[in-house]
C-alpha positions in Angstrom: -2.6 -11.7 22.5 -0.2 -8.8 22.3 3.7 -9.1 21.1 6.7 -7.3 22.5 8.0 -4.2 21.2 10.8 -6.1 19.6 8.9 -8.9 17.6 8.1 -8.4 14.0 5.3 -10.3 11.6 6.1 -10.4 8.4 5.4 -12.1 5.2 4.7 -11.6 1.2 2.0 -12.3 -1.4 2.1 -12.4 -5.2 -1.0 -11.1 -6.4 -1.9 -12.3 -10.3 -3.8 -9.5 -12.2 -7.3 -10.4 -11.6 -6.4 -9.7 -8.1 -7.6 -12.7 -6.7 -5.2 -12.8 -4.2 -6.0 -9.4 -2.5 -8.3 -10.8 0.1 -5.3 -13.0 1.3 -2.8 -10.4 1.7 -5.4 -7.9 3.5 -6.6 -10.7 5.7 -2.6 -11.4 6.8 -2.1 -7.8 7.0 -4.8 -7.6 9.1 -4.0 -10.5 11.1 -0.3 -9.1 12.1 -2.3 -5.7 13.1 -4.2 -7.2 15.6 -1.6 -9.7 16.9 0.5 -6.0 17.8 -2.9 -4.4 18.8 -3.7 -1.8 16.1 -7.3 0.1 16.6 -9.6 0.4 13.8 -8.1 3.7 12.3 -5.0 2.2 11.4 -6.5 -1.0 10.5 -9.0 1.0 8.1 -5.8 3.5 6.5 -3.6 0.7 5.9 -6.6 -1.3 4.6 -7.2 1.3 1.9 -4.0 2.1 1.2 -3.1 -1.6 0.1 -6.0 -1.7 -2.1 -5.0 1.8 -3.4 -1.7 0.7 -4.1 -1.9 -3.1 -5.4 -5.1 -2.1 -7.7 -2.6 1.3 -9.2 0.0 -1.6 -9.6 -2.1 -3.7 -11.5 -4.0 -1.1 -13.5 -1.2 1.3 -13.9 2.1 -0.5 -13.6 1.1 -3.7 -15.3 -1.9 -2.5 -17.6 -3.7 -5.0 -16.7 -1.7 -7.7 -18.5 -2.8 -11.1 -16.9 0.9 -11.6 -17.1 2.4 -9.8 -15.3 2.2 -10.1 -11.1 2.5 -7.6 -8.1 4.6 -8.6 -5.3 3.6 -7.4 -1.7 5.5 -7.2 1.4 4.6 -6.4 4.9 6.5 -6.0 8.4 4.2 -5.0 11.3 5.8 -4.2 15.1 4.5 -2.5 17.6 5.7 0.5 16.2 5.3 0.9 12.5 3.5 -1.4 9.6 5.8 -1.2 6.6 5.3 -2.5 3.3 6.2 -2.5 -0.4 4.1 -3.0 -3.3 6.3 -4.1 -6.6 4.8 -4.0 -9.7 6.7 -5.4 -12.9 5.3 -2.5 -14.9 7.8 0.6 -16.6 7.2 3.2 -13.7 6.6 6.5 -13.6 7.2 9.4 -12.3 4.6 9.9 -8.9 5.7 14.0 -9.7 4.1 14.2 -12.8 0.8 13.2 -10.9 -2.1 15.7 -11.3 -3.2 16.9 -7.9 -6.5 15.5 -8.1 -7.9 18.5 -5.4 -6.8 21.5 -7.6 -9.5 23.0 -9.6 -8.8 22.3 -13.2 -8.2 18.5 -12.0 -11.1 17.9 -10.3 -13.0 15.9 -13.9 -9.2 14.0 -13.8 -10.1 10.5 -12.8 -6.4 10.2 -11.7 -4.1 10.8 -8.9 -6.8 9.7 -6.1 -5.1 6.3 -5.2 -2.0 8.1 -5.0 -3.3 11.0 -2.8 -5.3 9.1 -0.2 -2.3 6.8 0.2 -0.2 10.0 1.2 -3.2 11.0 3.1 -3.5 7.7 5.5 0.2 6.6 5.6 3.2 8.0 7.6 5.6 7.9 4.8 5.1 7.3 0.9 8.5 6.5 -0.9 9.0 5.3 -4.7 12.2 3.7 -5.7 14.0 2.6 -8.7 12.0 3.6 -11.9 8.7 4.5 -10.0 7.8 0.6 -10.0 8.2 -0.1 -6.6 6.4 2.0 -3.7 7.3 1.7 0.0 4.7 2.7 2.6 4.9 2.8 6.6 2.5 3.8 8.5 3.9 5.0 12.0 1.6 4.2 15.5 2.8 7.5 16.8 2.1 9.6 14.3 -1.2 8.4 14.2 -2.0 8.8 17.8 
């Protein structure tokens, strides 16, 4: 079953920090991909770059702390899949970021999630304090 260019799926998840709840939000995600007819590259990029980002939130923006929670939002057209992953952590600044491909960073076990999120989605935004990361990922782009 395919949509029409105008109809959106969207919906939310809270994910606790044993991540339990991952699994449900990827198989929605997934779901609303395939209802607007995504192939299996975007299905495996935005795949990843969930993970990426709610397992960063957890880790990194709520350090772990059982709790503390991760909201995640999704909209998926026939266009673009956007969504926003909201930790309840600080933030940080996503600038001061080792580039995990330079030379002297390479031993760094950090900056990775970050990096292939940037590398399979359209656009990577952070707002507020660092805490809350917008991605899209844009059908056109990818084609």
């Amino acid at each position: 079953m395919s949509t029409s260019k105008t109809e959106s799926d969207s919906g939310s998840v809270t994910v606790s920090a044993s991540a339990d709840e991952l699994e449900t939000l990827q198989t929605s995600v997934a779901s609303a991909l395939a209802r607007h007819v995504y192939g299996e590259h975007a299905l495996f990029a935005i795949r990843l770059a969930i993970e990426e980002a709610v397992m960063n939130a957890i880790r990194h923006g709520n350090l772990s702390d059982p709790t503390k929670t991760v909201e995640a939002r999704w909209s998926v057209n026939a266009d673009s899949a956007a969504f926003h992953i909201i930790d309840q952590g600080e933030g940080f600044d996503p600038g001061a970021v080792p580039d995990p491909t330079l030379d002297e960073n390479l031993e760094i076990p950090s900056g990775r999630g970050l990096m292939l999120i940037r590398a399979y989605m359209t656009e990577v935004r952070h707002h507020g304090l660092g805490n809350h990361l917008e991605m899209t990922f844009r059908r056109e782009a990818a084609a």
